[in-house]
VEXDREN-2710 file (C-alpha; in Angstrom, 1 decimal):
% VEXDREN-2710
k/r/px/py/pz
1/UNK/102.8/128.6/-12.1
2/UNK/105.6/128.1/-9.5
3/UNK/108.3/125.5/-9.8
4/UNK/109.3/125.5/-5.8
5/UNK/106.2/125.0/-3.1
6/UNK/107.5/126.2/0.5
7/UNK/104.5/124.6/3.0
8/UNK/104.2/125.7/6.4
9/UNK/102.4/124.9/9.8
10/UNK/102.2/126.9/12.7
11/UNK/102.8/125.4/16.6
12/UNK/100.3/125.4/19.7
13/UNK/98.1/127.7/20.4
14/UNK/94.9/130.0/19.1
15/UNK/96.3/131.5/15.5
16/UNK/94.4/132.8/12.9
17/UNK/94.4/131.9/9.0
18/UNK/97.6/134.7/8.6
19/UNK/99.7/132.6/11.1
20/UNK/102.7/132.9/8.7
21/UNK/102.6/136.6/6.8
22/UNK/105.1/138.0/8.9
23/UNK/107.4/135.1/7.9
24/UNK/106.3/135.0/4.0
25/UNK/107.1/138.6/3.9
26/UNK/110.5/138.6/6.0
27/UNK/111.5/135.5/3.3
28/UNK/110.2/137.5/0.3
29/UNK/112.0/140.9/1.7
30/UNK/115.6/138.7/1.3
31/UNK/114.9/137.5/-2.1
32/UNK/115.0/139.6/-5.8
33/UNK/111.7/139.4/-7.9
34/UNK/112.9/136.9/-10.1
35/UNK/113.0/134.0/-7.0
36/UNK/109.8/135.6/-5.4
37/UNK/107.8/134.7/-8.5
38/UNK/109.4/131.6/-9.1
39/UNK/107.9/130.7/-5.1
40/UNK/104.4/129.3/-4.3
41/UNK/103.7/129.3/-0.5
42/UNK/100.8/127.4/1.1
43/UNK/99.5/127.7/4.8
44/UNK/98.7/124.6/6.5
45/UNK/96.4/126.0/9.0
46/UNK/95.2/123.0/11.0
47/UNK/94.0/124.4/14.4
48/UNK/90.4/124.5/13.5
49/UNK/90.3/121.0/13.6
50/UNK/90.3/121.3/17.8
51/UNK/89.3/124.9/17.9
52/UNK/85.3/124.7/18.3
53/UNK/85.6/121.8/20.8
54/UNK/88.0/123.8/22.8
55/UNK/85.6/126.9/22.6
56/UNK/83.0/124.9/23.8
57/UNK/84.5/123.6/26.6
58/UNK/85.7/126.7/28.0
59/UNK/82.2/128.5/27.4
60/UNK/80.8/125.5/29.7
61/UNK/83.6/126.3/32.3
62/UNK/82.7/130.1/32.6
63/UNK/79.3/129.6/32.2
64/UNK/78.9/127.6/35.4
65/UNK/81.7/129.0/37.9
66/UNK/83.6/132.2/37.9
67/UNK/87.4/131.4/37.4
68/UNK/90.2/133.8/37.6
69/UNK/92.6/134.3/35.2
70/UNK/90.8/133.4/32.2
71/UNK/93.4/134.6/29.9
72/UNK/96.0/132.3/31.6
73/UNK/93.1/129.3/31.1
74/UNK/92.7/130.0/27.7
75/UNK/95.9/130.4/26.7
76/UNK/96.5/126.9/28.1
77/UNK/93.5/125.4/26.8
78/UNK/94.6/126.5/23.1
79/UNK/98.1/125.9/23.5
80/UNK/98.3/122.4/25.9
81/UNK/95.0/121.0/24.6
82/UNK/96.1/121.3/21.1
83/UNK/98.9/119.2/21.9
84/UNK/97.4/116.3/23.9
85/UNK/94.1/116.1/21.6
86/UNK/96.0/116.1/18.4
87/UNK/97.7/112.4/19.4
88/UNK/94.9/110.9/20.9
89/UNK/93.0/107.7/18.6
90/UNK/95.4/108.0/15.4
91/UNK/93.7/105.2/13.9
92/UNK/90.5/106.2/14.6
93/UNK/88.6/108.5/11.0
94/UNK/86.6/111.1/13.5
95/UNK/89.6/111.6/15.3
96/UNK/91.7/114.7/15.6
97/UNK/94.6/113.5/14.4
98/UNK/93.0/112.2/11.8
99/UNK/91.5/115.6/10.9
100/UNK/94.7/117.4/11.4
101/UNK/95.7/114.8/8.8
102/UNK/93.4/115.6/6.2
103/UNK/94.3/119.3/6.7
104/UNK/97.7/118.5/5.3
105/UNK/96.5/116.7/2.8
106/UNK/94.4/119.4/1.4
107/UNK/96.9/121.7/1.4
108/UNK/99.5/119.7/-0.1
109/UNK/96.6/119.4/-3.4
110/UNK/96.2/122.9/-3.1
111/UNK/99.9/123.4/-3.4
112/UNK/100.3/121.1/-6.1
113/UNK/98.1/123.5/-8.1
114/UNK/100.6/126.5/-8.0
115/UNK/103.6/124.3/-9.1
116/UNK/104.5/123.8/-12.7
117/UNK/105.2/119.7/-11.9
118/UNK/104.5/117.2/-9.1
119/UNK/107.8/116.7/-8.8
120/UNK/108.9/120.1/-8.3
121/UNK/110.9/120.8/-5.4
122/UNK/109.0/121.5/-1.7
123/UNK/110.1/122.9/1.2
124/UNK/108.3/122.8/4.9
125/UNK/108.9/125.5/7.4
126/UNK/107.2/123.9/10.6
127/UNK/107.3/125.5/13.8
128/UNK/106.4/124.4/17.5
129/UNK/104.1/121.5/17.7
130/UNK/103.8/121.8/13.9
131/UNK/106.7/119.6/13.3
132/UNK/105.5/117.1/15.2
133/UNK/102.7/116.7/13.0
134/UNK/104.4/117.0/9.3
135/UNK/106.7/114.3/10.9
136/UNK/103.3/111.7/11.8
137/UNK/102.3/112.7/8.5
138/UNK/105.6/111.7/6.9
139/UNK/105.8/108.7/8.8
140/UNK/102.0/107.6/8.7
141/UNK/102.3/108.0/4.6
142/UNK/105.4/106.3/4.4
143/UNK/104.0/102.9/6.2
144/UNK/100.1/102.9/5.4
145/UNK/98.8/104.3/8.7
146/UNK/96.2/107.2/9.9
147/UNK/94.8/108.3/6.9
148/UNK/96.5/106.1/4.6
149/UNK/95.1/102.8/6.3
150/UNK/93.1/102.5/3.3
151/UNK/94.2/104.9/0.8
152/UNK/97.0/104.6/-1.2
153/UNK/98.7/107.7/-1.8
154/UNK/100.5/109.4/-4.8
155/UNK/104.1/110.0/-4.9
156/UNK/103.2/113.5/-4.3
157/UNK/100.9/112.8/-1.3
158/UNK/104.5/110.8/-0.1
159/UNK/106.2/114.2/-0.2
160/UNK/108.5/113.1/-2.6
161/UNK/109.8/116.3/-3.9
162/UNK/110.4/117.3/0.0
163/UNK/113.8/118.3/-0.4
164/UNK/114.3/120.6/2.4
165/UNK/112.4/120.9/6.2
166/UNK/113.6/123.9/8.6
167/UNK/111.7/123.3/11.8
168/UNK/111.8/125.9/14.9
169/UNK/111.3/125.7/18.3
170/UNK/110.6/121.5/17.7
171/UNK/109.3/119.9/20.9
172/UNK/109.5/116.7/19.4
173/UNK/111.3/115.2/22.5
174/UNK/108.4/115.9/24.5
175/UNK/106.0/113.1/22.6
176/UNK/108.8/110.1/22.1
177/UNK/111.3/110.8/24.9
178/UNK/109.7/107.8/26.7
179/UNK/110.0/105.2/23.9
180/UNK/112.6/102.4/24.1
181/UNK/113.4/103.1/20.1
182/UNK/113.3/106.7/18.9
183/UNK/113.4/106.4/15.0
184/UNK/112.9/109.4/12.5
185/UNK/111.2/109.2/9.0
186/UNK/112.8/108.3/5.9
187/UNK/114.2/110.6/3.9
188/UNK/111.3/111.6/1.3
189/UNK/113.5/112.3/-1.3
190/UNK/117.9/111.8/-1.3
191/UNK/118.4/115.0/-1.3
192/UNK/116.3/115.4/1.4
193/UNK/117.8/118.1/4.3
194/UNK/116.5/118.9/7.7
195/UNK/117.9/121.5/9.6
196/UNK/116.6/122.2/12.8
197/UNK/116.8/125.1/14.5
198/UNK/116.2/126.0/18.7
199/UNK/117.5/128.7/21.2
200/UNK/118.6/127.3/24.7
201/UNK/116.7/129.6/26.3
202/UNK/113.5/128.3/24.9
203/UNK/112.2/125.5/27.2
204/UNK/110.4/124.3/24.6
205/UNK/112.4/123.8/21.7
206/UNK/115.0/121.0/21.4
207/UNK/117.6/120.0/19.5
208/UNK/116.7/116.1/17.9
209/UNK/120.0/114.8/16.9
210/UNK/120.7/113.5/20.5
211/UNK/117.2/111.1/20.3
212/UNK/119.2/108.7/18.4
213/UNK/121.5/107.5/15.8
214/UNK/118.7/107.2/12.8
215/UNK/118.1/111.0/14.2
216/UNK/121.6/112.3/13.8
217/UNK/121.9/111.1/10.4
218/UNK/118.7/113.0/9.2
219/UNK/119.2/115.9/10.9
220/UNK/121.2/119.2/11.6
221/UNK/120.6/120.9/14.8
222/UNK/121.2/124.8/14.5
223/UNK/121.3/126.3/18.0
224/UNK/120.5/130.1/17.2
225/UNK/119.8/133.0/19.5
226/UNK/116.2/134.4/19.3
227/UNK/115.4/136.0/22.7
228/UNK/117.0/135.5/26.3
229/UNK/114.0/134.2/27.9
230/UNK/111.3/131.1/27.3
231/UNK/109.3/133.7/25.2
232/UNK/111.9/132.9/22.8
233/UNK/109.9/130.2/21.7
234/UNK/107.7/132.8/19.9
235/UNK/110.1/134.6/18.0
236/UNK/111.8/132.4/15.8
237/UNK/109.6/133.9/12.7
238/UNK/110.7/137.2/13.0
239/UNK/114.2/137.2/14.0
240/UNK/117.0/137.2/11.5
241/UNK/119.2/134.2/13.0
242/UNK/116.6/132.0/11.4
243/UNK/115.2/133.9/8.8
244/UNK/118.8/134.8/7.3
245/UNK/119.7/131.1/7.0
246/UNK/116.2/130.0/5.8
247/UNK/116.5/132.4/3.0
248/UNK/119.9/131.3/1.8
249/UNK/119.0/127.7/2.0
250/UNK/115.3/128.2/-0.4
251/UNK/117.6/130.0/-2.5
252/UNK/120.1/128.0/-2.6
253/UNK/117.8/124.7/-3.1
254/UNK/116.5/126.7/-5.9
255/UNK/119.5/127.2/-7.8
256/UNK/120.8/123.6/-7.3
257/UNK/117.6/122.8/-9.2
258/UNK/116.7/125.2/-12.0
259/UNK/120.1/127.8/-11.8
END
């Protein structure tokens, strides 16, 4: 059994079930054996719940006419579509966000039974449109909405042993920049940290303390250097201005808590 859970969820786009090896095994390659078997990760894989009706859609497309560039369509399919369907009827149960939802939640209990204790420490490593959703989860759980409309959840489903959230390449900006009042989550747990980190050169990542004042109080912006053009946005995984940093700060988490 594990006494720190480190969660993580992948950003737009078509990505298999091994969406975050590369990253498990950079993070694992940084610490000794004693830290490694101390870890528990978990995979929040939550694309399926759009993937068949964007599969469908595009074999209806191709079936009848014959576009061009149908790797540039389906890239954008995946990637865009995952974005706009995941936010559309919140409150509805069949809806995607709903299911997205209900992902997390299932892989939060399947976390839960690596750890030694519920409240054991977490950790979420969210990139891309991924942070957007652990922060609707955070926030739906924290006031009774989505999925918790009429469920009452656990501290555990409340993320209270969140202690620490690195999120790269956030696009956050992009789905609140038009609200009058930009506010953040509550802080899960008070030692709760979120550092966030983005690479000016990727278009879509952002930094979020500038949203607001509630923002710049929750969170630390990290402007790192992954790549010199938008492809950045890709990289942040498997370069070493994140993954240096993100190691330190597990580790460090972990020794403020059971060194």
């Amino acid at each position: 059994m594990a006494k720190l859970g480190i969660l993580t969820l992948h950003g737009m786009g078509n990505v298999g079930e091994d969406f975050d090896a590369v990253l498990q095994e950079e993070l694992r390659d940084r610490w000794g054996s004693t830290l490694n078997n101390e870890i528990a990760f978990q995979s929040i894989h939550y694309h399926p719940a759009m993937q068949g009706q964007q599969e469908d859609t595009l074999e209806r497309m191709h079936s009848e006419f014959k576009l061009s560039w149908r790797r540039f369509r389906e890239f954008f399919v995946y990637s865009f579509s995952d974005a706009t369907t995941y936010h559309l009827f919140p409150e509805d149960p069949t809806s995607v966000y709903q299911k997205v939802h209900r992902t997390v939640q299932a892989n939060l209990t399947a976390l839960r039974q690596k750890l030694e204790q519920a409240d054991n420490p977490i950790v979420i490593i969210a990139h891309s449109l991924g942070c957007q959703v652990v922060s609707n989860y955070i926030w739906d759980v924290q006031r009774g909405k989505g999925i918790w409309a009429t469920e009452t959840p656990s501290d555990y489903d409340q993320l209270k042993g969140l202690q620490l959230m690195l999120t790269a390449g956030c696009n956050i900006p992009l789905f609140v920049s038009g609200l009058s009042a930009i506010q953040p989550f509550n802080k899960p747990h008070p030692d709760f940290q979120w550092l966030n980190f983005f690479d000016n050169d990727d278009v879509l990542g952002w930094p979020l303390q500038p949203l607001s004042d509630s923002y710049r109080q929750l969170v630390k912006d990290r402007p790192i250097q992954t790549g010199i053009t938008p492809l950045s946005h890709a990289e942040y995984w498997r370069d070493r201005d994140f993954l240096n940093p993100a190691a330190i700060q597990i580790e460090d988490l972990y020794q403020r808590n059971f060194g």
